[in-house]
Structure formats: C-alpha cells, structure tokens
N, CA, C and O atoms as CSV, one atom per row, in Angstrom:
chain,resi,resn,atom,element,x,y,z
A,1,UNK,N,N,-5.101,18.170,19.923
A,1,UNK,CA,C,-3.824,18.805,19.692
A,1,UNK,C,C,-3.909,19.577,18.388
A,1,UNK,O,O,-4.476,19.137,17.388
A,2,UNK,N,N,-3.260,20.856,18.471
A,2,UNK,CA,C,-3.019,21.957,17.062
A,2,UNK,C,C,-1.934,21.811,16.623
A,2,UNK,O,O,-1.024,21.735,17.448
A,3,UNK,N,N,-1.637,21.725,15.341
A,3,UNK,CA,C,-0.278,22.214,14.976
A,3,UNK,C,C,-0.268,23.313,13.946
A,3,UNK,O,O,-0.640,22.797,12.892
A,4,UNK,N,N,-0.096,24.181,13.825
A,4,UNK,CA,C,0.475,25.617,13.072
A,4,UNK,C,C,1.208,25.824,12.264
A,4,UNK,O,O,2.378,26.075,12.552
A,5,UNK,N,N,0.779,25.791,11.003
A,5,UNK,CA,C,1.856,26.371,10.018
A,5,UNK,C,C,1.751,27.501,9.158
A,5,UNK,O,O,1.132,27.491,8.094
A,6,UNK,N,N,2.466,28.639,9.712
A,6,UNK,CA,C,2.674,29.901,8.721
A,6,UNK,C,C,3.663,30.111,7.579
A,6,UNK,O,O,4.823,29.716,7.466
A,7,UNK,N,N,2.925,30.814,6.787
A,7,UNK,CA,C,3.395,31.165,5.947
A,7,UNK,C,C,2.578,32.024,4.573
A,7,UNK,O,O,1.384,32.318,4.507
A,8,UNK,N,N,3.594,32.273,3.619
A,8,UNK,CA,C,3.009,33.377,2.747
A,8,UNK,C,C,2.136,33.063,1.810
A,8,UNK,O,O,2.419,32.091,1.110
A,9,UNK,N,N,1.028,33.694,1.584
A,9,UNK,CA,C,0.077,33.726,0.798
A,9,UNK,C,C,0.267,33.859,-0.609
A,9,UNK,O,O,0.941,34.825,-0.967
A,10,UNK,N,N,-0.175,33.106,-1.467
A,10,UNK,CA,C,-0.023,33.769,-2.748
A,10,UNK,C,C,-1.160,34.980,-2.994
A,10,UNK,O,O,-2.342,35.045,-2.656
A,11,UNK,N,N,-0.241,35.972,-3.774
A,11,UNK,CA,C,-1.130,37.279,-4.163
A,11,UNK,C,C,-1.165,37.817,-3.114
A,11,UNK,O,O,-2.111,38.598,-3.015
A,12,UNK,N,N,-0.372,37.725,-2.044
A,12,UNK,CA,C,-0.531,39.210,-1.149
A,12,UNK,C,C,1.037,38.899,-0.383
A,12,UNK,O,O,1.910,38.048,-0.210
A,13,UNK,N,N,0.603,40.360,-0.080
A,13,UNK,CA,C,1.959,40.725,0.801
A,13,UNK,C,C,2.423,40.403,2.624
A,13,UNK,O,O,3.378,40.922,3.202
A,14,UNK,N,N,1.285,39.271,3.309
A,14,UNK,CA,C,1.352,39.181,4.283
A,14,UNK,C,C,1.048,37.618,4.552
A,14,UNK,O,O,0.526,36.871,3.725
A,15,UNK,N,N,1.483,37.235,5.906
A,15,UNK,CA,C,1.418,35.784,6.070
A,15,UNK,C,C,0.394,35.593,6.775
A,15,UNK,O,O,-0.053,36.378,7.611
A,16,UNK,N,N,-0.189,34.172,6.379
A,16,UNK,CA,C,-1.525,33.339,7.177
A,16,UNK,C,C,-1.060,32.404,8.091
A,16,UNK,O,O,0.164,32.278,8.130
A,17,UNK,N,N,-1.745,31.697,8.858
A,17,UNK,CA,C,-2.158,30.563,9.277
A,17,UNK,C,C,-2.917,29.642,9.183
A,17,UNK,O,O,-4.117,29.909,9.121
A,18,UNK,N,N,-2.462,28.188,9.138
A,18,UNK,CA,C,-3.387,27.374,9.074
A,18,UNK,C,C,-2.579,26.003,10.029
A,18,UNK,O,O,-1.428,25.570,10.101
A,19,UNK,N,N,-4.142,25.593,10.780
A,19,UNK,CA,C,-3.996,24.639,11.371
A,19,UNK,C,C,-4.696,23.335,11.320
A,19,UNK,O,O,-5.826,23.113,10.886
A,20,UNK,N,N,-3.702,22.370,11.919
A,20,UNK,CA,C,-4.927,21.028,11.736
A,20,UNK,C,C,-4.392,20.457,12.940
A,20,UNK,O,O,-3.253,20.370,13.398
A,21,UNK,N,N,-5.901,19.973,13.452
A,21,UNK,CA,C,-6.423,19.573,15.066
A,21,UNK,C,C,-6.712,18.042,14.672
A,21,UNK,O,O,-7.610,17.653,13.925
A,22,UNK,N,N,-5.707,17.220,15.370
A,22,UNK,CA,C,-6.033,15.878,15.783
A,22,UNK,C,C,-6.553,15.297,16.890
A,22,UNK,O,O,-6.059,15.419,18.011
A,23,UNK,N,N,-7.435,14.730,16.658
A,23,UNK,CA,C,-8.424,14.198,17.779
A,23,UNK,C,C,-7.350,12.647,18.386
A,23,UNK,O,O,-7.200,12.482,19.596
A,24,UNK,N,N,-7.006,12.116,17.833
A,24,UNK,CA,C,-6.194,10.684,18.003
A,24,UNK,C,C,-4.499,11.596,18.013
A,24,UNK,O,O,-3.930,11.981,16.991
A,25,UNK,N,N,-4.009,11.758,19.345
A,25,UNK,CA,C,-2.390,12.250,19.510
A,25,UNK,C,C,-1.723,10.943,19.128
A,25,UNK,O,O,-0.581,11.304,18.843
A,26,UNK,N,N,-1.796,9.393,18.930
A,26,UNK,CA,C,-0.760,8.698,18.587
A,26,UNK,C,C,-0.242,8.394,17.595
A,26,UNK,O,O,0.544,7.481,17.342
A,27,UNK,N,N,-1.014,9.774,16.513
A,27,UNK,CA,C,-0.896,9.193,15.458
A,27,UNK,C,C,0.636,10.391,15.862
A,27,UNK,O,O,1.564,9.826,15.283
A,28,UNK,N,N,1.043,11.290,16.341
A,28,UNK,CA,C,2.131,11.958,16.180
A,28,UNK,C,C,3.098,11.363,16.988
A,28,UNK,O,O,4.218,11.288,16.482
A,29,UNK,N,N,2.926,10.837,18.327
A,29,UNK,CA,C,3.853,10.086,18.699
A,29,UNK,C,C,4.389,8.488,18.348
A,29,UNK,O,O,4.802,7.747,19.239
A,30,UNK,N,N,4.327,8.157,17.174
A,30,UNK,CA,C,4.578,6.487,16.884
A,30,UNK,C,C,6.223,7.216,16.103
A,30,UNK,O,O,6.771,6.260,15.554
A,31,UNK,N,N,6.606,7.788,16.018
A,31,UNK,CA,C,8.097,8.357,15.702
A,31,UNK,C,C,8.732,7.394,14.683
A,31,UNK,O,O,9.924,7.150,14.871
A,32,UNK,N,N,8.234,6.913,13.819
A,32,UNK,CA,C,8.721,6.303,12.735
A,32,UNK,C,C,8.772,7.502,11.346
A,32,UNK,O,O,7.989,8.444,11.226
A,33,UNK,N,N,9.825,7.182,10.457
A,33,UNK,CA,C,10.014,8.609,9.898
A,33,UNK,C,C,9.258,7.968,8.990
A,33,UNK,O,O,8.677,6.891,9.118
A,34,UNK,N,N,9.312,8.929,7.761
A,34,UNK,CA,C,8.720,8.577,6.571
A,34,UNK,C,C,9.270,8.225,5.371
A,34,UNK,O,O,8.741,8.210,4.260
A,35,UNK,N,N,11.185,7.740,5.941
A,35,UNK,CA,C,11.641,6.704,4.831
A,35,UNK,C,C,11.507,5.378,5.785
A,35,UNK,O,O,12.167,4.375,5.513
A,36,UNK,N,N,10.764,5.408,6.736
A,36,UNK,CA,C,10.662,4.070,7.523
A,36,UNK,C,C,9.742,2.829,7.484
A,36,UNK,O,O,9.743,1.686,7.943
A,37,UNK,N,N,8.712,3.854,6.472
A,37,UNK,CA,C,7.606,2.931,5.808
A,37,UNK,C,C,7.764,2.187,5.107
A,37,UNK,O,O,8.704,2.098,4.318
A,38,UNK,N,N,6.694,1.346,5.272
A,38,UNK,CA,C,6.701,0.389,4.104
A,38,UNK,C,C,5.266,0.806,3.454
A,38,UNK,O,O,4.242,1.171,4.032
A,39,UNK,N,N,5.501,0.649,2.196
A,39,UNK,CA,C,3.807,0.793,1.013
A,39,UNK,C,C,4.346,-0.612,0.265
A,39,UNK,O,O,5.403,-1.177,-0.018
A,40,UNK,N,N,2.804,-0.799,0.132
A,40,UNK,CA,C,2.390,-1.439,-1.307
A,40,UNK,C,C,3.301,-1.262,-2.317
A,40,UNK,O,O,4.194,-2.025,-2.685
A,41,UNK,N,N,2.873,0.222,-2.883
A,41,UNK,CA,C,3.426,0.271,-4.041
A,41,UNK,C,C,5.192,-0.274,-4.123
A,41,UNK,O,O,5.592,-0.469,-5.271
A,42,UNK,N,N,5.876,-0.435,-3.360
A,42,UNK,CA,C,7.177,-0.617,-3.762
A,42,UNK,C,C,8.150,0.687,-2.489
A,42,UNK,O,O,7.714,1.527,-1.702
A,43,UNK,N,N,9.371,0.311,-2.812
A,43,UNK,CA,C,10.338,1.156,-1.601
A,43,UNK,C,C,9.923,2.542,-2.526
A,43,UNK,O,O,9.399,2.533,-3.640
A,44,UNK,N,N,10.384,3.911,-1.591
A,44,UNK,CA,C,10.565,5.160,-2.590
A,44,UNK,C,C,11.974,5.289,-2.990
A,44,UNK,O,O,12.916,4.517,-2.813
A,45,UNK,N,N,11.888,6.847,-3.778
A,45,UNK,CA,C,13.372,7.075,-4.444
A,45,UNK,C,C,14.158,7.278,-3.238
A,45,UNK,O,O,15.342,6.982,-3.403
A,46,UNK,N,N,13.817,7.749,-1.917
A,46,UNK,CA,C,14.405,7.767,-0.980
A,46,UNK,C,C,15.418,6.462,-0.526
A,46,UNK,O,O,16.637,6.369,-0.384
A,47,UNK,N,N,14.012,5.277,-0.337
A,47,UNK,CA,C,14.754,4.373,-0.162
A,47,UNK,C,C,15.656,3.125,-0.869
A,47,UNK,O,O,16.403,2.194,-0.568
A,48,UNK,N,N,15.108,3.717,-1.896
A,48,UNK,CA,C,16.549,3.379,-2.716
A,48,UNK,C,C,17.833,3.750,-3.114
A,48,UNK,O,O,18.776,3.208,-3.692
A,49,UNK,N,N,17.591,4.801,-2.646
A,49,UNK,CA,C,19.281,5.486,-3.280
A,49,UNK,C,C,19.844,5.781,-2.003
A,49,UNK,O,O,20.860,6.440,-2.224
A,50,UNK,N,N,19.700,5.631,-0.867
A,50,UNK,CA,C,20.160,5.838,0.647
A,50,UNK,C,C,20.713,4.763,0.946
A,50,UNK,O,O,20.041,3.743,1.104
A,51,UNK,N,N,22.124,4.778,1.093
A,51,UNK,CA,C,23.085,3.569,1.623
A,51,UNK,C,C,23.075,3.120,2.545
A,51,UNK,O,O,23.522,1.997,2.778
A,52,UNK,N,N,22.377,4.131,3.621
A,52,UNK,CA,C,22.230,4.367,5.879
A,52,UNK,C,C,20.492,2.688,5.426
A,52,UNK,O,O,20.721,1.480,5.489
A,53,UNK,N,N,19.734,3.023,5.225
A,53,UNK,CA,C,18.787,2.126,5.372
A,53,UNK,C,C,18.681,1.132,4.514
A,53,UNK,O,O,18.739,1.453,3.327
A,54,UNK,N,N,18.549,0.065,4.759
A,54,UNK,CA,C,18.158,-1.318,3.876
A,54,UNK,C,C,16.776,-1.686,4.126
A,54,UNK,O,O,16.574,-1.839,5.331
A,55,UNK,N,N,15.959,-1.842,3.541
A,55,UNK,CA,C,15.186,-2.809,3.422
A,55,UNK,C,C,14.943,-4.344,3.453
A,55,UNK,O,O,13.820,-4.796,3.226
C-alpha cells in the first residue's frame, strides 16, 4: 500500500511528492488514534488536558 503526500518545497515555487509504501497494511487498519496510546514515558499534553478521555 502507498500513501501520498503533497506539498510545497522549500526554495521553489512548485509542489512535490512523497510517498511511503507499507509492506504490513495492519499497521493502518488497527484504528486506534494517537491520544489512545499508551507510552512509557508518561500520558501526553494531549492527554492530560482533554476532559473527553481518562486514563
């Protein structure tokens, strides 16, 4: 699978592309967001100051 993202170049006047090809698709379908994680390091500023999610 490709996914595509354009946009503008620094130092010029026109837009690129760049893509990145995953060999493993489940890593895009497991639909957990990314204040849904958990890390090591501790909750983020996200999930701390957001009243909608608890930990």
């Amino acid at each position: 699978m490709k996914i595509d993202f354009y946009g503008m170049i620094p130092s010029y006047l026109y837009k690129n592309c760049t893509s990145i090809f995953f060999k493993d698709v489940s890593l895009l379908s497991r639909g957990d967001l990314p204040s849904e994680k958990r890390s090591c390091l501790g909750r983020s500023c996200f999930q701390i100051t957001s009243p909608v999610i608890a930990i």
